[in-house]
C-alpha positions as CSV (number, residue, x, y, z in Angstrom):
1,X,0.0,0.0,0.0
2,X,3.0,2.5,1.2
3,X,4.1,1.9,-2.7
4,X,1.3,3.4,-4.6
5,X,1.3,6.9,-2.7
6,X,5.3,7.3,-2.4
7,X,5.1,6.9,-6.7
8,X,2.3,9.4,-6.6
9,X,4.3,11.9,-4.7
10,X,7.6,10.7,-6.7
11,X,5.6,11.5,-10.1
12,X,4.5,14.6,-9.0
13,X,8.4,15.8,-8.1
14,X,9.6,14.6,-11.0
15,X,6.7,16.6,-13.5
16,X,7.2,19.8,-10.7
17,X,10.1,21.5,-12.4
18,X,8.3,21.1,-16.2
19,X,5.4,23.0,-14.8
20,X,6.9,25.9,-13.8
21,X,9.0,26.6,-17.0
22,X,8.3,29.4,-19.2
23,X,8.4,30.4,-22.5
24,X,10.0,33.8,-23.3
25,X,8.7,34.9,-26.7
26,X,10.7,37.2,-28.7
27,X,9.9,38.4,-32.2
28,X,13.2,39.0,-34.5
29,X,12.7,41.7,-36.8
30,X,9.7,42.4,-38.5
31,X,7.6,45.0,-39.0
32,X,9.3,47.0,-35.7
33,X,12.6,47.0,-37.7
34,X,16.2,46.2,-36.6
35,X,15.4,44.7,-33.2
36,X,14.5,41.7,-30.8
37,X,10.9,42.6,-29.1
38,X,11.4,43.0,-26.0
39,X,15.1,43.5,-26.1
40,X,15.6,41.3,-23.0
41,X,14.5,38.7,-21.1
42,X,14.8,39.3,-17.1
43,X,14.4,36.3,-14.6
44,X,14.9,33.5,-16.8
45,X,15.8,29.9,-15.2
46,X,16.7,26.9,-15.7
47,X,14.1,25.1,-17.3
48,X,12.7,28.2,-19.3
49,X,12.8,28.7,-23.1
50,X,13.6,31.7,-25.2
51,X,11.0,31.1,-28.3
52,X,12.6,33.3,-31.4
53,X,10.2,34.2,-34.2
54,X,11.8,35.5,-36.9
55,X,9.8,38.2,-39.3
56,X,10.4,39.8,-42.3
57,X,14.0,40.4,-43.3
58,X,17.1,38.0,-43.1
59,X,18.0,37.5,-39.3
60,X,19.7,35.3,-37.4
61,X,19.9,35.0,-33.3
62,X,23.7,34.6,-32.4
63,X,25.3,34.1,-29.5
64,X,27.6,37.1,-28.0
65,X,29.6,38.2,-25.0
66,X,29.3,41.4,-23.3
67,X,32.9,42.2,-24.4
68,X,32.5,41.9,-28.0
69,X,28.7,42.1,-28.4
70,X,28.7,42.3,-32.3
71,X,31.2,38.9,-32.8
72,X,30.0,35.3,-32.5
73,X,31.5,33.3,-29.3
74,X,34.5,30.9,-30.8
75,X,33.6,27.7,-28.6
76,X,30.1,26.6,-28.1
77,X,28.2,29.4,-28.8
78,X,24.6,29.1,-30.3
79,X,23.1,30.5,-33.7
80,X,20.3,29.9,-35.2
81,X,21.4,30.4,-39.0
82,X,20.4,32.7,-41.2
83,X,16.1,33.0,-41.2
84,X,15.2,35.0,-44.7
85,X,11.4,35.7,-44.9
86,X,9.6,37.5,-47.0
87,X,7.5,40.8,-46.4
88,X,4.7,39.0,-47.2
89,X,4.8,35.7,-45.3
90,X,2.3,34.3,-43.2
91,X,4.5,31.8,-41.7
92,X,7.7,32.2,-39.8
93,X,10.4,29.9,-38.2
94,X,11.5,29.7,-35.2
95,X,14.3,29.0,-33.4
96,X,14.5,27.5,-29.6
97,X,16.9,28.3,-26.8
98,X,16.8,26.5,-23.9
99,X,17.9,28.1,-20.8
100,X,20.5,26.4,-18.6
101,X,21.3,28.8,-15.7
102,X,20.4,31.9,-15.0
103,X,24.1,33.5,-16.1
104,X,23.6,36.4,-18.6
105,X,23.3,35.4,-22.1
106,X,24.4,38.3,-25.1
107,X,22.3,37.6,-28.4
108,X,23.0,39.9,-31.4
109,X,21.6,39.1,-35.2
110,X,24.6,38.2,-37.8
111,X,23.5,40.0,-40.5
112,X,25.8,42.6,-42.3
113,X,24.8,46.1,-40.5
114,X,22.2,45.0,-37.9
115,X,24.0,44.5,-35.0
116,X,25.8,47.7,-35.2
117,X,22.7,49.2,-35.9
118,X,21.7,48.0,-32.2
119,X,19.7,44.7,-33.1
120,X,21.3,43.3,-29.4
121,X,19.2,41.0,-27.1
122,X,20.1,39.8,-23.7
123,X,18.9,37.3,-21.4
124,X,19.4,37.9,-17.5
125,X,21.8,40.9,-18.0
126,X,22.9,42.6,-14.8
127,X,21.5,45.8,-13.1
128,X,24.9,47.2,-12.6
129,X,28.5,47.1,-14.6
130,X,27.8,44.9,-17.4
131,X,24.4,46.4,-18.0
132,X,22.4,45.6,-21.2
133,X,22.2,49.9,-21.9
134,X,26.2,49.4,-22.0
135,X,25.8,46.6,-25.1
136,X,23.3,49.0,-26.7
């Protein structure tokens, strides 16, 4: 009898953490122009997702460092690719990051131009020194 309850309570632990995961939307481009919208994700956690849709244009979501915020991490970085879509499309893809921490994460898009135009997006970036206002 003990059994039956203790693998209730067990399941329950093990779906816990899945249910409190979220899923950070963030629209690349489109019709708001060179940007991520929102430009940063605060409070993010292990667990979480950051859910790029990419709009009209040719972006890409690439991994950064708050050093060199325009320049692709050498080792182990993420990128989605290049996403081209068309002004007129109705359907766009997508492009998944799973968040493994809650360390601050630099995104900036790839494409010639963009990034030094301020197309920068940041995941947990601090409130002081390495502030996401100092990427901008």
């Amino acid at each position: 009898m003990l059994f039956k309850p203790l693998a209730t309570v067990f399941s329950a632990l093990a779906v816990a953490p899945l249910a409190s995961a979220v899923v950070h939307e963030v629209t690349v481009g489109g019709s708001a122009g060179l940007v991520f919208t929102p430009n940063q994700v605060t409070g993010a956690v292990e667990g979480d997702v950051i859910h790029f849709t990419f709009q009209a244009k040719n972006h890409t979501a690439t991994q950064s460092s708050f050093d060199k915020p325009c320049e692709m991490i050498p080792k182990g970085a993420f990128d989605s690719g290049y996403q081209p879509v068309d002004a007129a499309a109705t359907s766009f893809p997508t492009y998944d990051l799973p968040i493994n921490g809650t360390d601050a994460i630099w995104v900036f898009c790839a494409q010639a131009g963009h990034c030094q135009s301020g197309m920068v997006f940041a995941v947990n970036a601090p409130t002081e020194d390495k502030t996401f206002d100092r990427v901008r």
